[in-house]
C-alpha positions as a Markdown table, in Angstrom:
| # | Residue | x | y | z |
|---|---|---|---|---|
| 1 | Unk | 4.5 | 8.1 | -1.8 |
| 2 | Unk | 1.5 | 8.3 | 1.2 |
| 3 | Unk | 2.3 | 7.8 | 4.8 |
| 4 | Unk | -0.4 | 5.0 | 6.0 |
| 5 | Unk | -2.0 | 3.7 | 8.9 |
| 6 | Unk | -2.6 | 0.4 | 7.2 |
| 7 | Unk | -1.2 | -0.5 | 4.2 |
| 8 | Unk | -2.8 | -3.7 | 4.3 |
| 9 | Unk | -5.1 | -2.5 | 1.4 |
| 10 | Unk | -2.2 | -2.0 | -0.7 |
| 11 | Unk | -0.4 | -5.1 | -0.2 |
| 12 | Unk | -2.9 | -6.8 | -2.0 |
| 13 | Unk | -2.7 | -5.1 | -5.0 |
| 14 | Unk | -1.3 | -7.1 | -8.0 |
| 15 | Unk | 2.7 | -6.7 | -8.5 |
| 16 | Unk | 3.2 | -5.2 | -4.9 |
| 17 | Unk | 5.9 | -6.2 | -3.0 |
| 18 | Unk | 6.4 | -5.0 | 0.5 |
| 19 | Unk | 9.9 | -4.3 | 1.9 |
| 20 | Unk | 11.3 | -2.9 | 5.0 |
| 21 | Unk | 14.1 | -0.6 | 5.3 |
| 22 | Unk | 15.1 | 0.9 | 8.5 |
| 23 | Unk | 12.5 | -0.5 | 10.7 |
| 24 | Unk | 10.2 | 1.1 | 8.0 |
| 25 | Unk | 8.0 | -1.1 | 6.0 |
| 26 | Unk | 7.4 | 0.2 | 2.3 |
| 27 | Unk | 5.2 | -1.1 | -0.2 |
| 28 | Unk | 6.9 | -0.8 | -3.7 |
| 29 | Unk | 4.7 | -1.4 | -6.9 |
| 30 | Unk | 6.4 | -1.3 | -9.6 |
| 31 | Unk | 3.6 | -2.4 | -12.3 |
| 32 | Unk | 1.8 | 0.6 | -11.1 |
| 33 | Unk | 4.1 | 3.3 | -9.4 |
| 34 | Unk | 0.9 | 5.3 | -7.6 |
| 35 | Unk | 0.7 | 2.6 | -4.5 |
| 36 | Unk | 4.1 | 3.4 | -2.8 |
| 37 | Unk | 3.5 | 3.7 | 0.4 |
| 38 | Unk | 5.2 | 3.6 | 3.6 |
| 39 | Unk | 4.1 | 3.0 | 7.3 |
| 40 | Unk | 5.9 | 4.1 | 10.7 |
């Protein structure tokens, strides 16, 4: 999982759903595992 700035570029990647946990916001992809992501 990467630590991002933005994660606007991974949002839009097909299958990508973004959540937020803990006044985190993740991005969870489960078609292709490589673009988790978190931000804050």
């Amino acid at each position: 999982m990467k630590v991002r700035s933005s994660i606007r570029s991974l949002k839009n990647q097909a299958g990508s759903q973004v959540v937020k946990r803990k006044g985190r916001i993740y991005v969870i992809n489960k078609d292709n595992p490589r673009f988790k992501a978190r931000q804050g």
